[in-house]
C-alpha positions in Angstrom: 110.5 -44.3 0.0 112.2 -47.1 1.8 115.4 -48.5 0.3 114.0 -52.3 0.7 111.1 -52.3 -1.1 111.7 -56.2 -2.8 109.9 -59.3 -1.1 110.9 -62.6 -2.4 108.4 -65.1 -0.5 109.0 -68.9 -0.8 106.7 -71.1 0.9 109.2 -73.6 3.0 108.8 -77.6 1.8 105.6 -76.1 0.0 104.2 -79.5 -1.1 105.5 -81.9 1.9 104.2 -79.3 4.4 100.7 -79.4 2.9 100.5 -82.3 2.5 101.7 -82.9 6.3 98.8 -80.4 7.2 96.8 -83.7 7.5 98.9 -86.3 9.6 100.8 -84.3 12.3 102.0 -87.7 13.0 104.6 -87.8 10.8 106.2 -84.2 11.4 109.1 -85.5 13.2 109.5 -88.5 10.3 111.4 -88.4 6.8 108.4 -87.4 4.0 108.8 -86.8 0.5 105.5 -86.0 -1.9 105.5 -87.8 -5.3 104.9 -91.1 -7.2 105.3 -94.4 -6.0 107.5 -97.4 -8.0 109.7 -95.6 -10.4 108.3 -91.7 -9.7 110.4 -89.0 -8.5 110.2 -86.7 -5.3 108.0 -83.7 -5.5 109.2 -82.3 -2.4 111.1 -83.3 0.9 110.3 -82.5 4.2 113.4 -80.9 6.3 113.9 -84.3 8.3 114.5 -86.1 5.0 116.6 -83.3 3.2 119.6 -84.2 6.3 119.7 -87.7 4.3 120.5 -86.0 1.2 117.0 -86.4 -0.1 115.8 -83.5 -2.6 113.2 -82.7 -5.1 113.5 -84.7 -8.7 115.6 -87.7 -7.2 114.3 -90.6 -7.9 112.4 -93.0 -5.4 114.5 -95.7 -5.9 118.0 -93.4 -5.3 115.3 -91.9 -2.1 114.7 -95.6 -0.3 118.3 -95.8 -0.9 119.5 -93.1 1.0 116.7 -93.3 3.4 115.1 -96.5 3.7 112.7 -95.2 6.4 111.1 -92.5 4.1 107.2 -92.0 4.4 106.0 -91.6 0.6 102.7 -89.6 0.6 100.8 -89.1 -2.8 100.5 -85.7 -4.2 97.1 -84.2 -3.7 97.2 -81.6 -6.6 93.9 -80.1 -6.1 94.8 -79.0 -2.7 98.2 -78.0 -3.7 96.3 -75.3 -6.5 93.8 -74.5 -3.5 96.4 -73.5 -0.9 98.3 -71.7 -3.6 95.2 -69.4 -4.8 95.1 -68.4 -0.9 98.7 -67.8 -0.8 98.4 -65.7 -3.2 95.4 -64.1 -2.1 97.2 -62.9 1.0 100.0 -61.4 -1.3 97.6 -59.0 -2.9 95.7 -58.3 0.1 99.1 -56.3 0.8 100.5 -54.9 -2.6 98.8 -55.3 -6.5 102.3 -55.7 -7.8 102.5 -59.2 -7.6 105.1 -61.3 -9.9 104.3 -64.8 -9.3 107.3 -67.1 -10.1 105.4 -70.6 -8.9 102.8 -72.0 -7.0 105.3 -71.4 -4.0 107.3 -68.4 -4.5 106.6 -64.7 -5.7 108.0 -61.3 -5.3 106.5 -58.4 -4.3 106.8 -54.9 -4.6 105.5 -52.9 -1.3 106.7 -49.7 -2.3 102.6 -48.6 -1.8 102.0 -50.3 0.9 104.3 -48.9 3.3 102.2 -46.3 4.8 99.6 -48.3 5.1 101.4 -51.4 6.9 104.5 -50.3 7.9 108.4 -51.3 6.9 109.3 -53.9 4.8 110.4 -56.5 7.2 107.2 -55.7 9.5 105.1 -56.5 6.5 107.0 -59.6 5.5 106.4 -60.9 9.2 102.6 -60.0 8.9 102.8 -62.5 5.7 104.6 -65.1 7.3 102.1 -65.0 10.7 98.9 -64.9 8.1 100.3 -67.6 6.0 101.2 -69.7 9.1 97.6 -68.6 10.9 95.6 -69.6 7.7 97.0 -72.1 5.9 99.4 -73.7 8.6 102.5 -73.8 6.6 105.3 -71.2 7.0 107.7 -69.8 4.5 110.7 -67.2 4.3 110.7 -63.9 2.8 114.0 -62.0 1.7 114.1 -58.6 1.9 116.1 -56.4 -0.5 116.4 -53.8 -3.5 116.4 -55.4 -6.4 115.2 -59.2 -7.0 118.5 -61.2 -7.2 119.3 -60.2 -3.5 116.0 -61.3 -2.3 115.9 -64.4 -3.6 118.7 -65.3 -2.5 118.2 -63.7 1.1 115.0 -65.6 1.2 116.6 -68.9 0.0 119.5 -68.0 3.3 116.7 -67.4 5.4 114.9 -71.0 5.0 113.3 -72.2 7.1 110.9 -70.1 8.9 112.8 -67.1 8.9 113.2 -63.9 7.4 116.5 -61.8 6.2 116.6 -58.2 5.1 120.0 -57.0 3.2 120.2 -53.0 3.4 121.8 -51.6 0.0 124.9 -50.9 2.0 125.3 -54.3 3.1 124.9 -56.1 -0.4 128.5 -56.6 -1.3 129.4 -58.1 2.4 126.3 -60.4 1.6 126.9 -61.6 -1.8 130.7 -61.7 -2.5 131.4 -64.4 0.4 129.5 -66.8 -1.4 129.3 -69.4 -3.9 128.6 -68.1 -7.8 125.6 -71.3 -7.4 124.2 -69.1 -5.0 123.3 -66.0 -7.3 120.2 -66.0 -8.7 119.5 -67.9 -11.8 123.5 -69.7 -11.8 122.5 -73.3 -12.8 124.8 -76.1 -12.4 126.2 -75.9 -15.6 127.0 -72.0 -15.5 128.6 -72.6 -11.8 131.0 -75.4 -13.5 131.9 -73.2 -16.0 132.5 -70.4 -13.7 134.8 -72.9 -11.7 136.9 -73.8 -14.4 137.6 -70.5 -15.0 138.8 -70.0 -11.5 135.6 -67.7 -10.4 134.2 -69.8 -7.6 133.4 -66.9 -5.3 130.7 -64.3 -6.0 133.5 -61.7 -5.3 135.4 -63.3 -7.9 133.6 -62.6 -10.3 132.6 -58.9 -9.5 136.4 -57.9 -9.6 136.6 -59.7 -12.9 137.2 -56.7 -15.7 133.4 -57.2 -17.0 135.4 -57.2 -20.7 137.2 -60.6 -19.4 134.1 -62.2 -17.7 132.4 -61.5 -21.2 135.0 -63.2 -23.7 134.9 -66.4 -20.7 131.0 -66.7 -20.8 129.8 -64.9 -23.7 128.5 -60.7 -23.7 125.0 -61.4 -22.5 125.5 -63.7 -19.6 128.6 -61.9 -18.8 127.0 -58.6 -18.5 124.1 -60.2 -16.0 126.7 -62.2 -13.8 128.1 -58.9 -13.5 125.3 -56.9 -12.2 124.2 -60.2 -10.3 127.3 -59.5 -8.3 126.9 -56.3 -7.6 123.3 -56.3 -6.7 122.5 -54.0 -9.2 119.9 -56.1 -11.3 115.9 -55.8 -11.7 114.2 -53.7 -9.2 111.0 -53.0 -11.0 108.6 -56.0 -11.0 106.3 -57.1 -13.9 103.1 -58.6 -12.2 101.6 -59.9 -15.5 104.3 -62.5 -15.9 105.2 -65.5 -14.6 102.1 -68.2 -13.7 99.8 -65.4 -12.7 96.2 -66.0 -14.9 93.9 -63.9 -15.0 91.3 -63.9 -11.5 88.6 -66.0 -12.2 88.2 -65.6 -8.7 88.5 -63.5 -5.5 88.5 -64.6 -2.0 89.7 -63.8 1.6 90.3 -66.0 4.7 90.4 -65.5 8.5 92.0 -67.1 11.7 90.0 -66.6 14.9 92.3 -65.3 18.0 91.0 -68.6 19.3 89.1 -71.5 18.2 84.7 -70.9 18.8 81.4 -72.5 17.5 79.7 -69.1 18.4 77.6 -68.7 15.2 77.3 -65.0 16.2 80.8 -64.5 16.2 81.5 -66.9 13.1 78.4 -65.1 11.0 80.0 -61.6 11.9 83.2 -63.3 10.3 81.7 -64.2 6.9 80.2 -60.4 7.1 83.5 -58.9 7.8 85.1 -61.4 4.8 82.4 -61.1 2.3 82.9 -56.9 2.3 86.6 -57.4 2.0 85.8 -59.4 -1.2 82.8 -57.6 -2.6 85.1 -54.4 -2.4 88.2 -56.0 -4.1 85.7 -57.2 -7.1 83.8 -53.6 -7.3 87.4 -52.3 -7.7 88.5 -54.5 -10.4 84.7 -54.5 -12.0 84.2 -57.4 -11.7 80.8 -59.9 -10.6 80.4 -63.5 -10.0 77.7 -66.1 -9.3 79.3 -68.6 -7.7 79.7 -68.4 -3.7 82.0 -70.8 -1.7 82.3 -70.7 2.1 85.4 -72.9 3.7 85.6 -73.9 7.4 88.4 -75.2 8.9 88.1 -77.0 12.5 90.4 -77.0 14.7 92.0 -80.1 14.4 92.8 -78.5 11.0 90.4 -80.5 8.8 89.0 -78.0 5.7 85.5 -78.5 4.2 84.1 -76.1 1.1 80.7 -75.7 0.4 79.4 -73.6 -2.5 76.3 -71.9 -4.4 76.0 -70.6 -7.3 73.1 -67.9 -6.7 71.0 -66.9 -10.1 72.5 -63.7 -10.8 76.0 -62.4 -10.7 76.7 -60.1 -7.9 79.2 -57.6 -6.4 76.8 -56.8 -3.2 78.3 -57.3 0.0 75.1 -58.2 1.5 74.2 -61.0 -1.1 77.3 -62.7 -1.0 76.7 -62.6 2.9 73.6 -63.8 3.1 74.6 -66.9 0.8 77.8 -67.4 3.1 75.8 -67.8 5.7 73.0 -70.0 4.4 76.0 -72.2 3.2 77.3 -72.3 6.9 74.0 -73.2 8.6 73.3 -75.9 6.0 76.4 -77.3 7.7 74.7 -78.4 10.9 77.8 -78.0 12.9 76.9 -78.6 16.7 79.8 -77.2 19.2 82.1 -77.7 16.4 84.8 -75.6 17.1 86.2 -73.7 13.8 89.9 -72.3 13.7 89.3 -70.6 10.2 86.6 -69.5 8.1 86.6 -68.1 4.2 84.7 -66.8 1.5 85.3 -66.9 -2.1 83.4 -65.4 -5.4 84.2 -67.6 -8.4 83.2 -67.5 -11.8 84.0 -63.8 -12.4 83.1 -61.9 -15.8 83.5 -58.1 -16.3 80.7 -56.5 -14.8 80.3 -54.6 -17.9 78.8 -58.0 -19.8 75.9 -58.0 -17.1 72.8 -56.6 -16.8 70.7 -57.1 -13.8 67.0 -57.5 -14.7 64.4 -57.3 -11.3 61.6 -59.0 -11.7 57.9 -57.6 -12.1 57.0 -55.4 -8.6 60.2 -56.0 -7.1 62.0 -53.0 -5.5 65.0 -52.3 -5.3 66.6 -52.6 -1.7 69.5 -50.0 -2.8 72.4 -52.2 -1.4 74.6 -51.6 -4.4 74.0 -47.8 -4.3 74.9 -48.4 -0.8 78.2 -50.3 -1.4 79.1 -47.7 -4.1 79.0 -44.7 -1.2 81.6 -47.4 1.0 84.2 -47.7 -1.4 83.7 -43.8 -2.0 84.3 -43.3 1.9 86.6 -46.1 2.2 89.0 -44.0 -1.0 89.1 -41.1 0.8 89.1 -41.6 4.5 90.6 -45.2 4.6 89.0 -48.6 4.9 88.0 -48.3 8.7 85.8 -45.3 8.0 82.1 -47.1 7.4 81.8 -50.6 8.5 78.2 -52.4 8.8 77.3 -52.1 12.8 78.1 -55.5 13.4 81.6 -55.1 13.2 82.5 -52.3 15.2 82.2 -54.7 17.9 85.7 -55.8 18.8 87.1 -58.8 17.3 87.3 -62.4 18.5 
């Protein structure tokens, strides 16, 4: 069992960098996301964080400080869209998910080690997929217990990625600033300085007896352990933000930009069993269908349908992926990514699939029942549709 097994993944300028997704002009310029007049900042692109420009500050103090600022409005819905995907891709690669904002998580990858490799070589492959599907890019940091990897990831921004081996916590930690540890607001750092504790090291040689008649029993005991690296390591993935999925979907970058149909239609098959396998597993079914493209010049379009009965089948939710992508038109339109999602999810349990008069049945969720049998045992490469053994674009 490796000795890393934390990810703390925060999406980089989360809200500036999708909204800058859309006007490539400006990635050289100052940008904050928010309201206009008397709002506040959102976010702040790196370029305008060197004028002192941070989330919260007002856009008065923000003109101020940089009168040169491009203001762009926040586009919410997108915002909740890009997250779902985010998040997607997390639990593509562990369930044990503990979503802290639409931005961040942690993750525990404990399970999926065999399967993907090391910790830092699965933290890359979420940083390339992130960067490949949604064109943003975020830092992961790489530890044992959550304190250390949040605050690896936060020393890691941008772009980057650190990993802090149990014997390398204390050099890591006690060099820095008690605002640095996890959770240490401003107020709790000010109090710490007063007390003389402005180093992390100062306060893990503190006696944990005086550190707990300075700042109280509770908070003295979890400064302590803060310091040491010896907090949480177990993750809870039902708290935080995380709802219940009313919805499962999967994405896909091409290795290069095409408007083959063939090769895009062989995409939305490959897509739609990677869903319809994630939804038999949770038992789970859903009626409505929605197919995104996104073209090269990074434009995103989403079409759906909602078909008349629920489904898990991989071959219905194909077949509605693709009538969705030929209604499109496209001529020599050249994609860069295409998805598929199932919405409006209910147990499976609370459906009851009625064929009508004479009709037979075509034995395709008998079929997918015998794949996710194989798949269990022998892994998910061992019975694909024909279509895909052909190699990839």
């Amino acid at each position: 069992m490796t000795d890393t097994p934390i990810l703390h993944v925060d999406m980089d300028a989360f809200y500036a960098s999708v909204a800058l997704r859309e006007r490539p002009d400006l990635l050289d310029q100052p940008v904050v996301v928010g309201g206009r007049g008397r709002g506040v900042v959102l976010a702040a692109n790196y370029v305008a964080r060197r004028y002192g420009v941070h989330s919260a500050l007002p856009m008065s103090r923000v003109r101020r400080l940089c009168p040169r600022v491009v203001v762009l409005e926040p586009d919410y819905a997108t915002f909740i869209t890009v997250s779902a995907s985010v998040m997607e891709t997390f639990r593509e690669v562990t369930p044990v998910v503990e979503v802290l904002s639409l931005d961040e998580a942690f993750l525990d990858v404990r399970g999926s080690t065999r399967r993907l490799g090391s910790p830092v070589e699965i933290a890359e492959r979420v940083r390339s997929t992130i960067h490949d599907e949604q064109g943003i890019t975020c830092s992961v940091g790489v530890a044992r217990t959550i304190s250390v990897a949040k605050v690896a990831s936060r020393r890691a921004k941008p772009d980057g990625v650190i990993v802090v081996p149990p014997s390398e916590v204390t050099s890591f930690l006690h060099p820095l600033d008690v605002g640095d540890l996890y959770g240490v607001g401003e107020k709790t750092r000010a109090l710490l300085h007063r007390s003389g504790l402005r180093t992390v090291k100062d306060v893990a040689h503190t006696p944990l007896d005086a550190l707990q008649r300075q700042v109280g029993v509770h908070l003295g005991r979890h400064l302590h352990d803060l310091a040491w690296g010896t907090d949480r390591d177990e993750l809870n993935a039902s708290t935080g933000t995380r709802e219940p999925e009313r919805s499962m979907g999967a994405d896909e970058t091409f290795g290069r930009d095409t408007d083959d149909r063939e090769v895009i239609v062989r995409e939305l098959l490959r897509l739609s069993a990677r869903v319809a396998g994630r939804m038999r597993a949770a038992g789970v079914v859903g009626r409505t269908i929605t197919l995104k493209v996104r073209f090269s010049d990074f434009t995103t379009i989403a079409r759906a349908r909602t078909v008349p009965e629920a489904t898990d089948v991989t071959v219905e939710i194909h077949r509605t992926a693709t009538r969705l992508f030929d209604a499109l038109g496209l001529r020599h339109q050249r994609l860069r990514l295409v998805g598929v999602r199932v919405e409006r999810l209910v147990p499976r349990c609370t459906v009851h699939r009625q064929l009508a008069l004479g009709e037979p049945d075509p034995g395709w969720t008998e079929a997918d029942r015998a794949v996710d049998r194989a798949t269990r045992r022998f892994g998910s490469a061992a019975v694909r549709p024909a279509s895909l053994v052909v190699g990839r674009p």
